[in-house]
C-alpha positions, 0 to 999 in steps of 0.5 A, spaced: 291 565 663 290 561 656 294 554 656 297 550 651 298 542 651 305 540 653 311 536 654 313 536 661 320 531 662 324 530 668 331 531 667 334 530 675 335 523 674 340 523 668 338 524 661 331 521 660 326 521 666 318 521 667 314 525 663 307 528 661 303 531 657 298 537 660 296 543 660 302 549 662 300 556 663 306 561 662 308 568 664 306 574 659 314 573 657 314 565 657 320 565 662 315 562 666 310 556 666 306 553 671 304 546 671 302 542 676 303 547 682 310 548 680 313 555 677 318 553 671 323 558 670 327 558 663 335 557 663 335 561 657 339 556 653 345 554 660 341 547 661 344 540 659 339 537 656 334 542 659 330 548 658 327 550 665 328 549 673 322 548 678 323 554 682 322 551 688 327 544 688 332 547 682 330 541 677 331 541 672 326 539 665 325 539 658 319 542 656 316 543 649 311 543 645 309 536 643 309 533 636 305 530 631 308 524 631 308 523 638 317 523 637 316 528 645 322 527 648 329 529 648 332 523 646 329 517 644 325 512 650 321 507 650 317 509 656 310 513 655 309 519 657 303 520 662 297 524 658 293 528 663 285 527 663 284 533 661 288 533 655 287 527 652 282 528 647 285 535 646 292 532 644 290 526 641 285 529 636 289 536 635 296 534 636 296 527 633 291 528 629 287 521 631 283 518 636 286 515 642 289 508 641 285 505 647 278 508 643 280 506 636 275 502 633 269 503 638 263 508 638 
């Protein structure tokens, strides 16, 4: 299966939760992506401030693309989403369009 870097954000706890950012795997449909050894089923537009449900706890998430300018969230938070290793370089230098702030500056 092909994947596709994207934001992955709890919504169980209320309108912001943890987050992260990796590489999701979806169905032929895309009503379902996998992530991290979960199953996300799509809610088809029945979610508050969601999108998917894991298949196995009933939680509920927002999953979406990433964007350019970093702005992943739903709503506004100052905390930081978690980066998977192996998507750190693929999301800074294609999604972002630069280098990782941690290695601005080195060689």
């Amino acid at each position: 299966m092909k994947s596709r870097i994207m934001y992955i954000e709890a919504k169980t706890g209320g309108l912001t939760g943890p987050a992260r950012i990796g590489h999701v795997t979806s169905s032929k449909s895309g009503a379902t992506l996998y992530y991290g050894g979960k199953a996300f089923c799509s809610l088809k537009g029945d979610g508050f401030k969601s999108n998917y449900y894991d298949v196995e706890t009933g939680e509920h998430y927002w999953i979406s693309g990433p964007r350019r300018d970093g702005k992943d969230a739903l709503y506004a938070t100052h905390i930081k989403p978690a980066i998977d290793d192996d998507a750190r370089d693929e999301y800074w230098s294609k999604i972002r369009g630069h280098a990782p702030p941690e290695s601005k500056g080195r060689r």
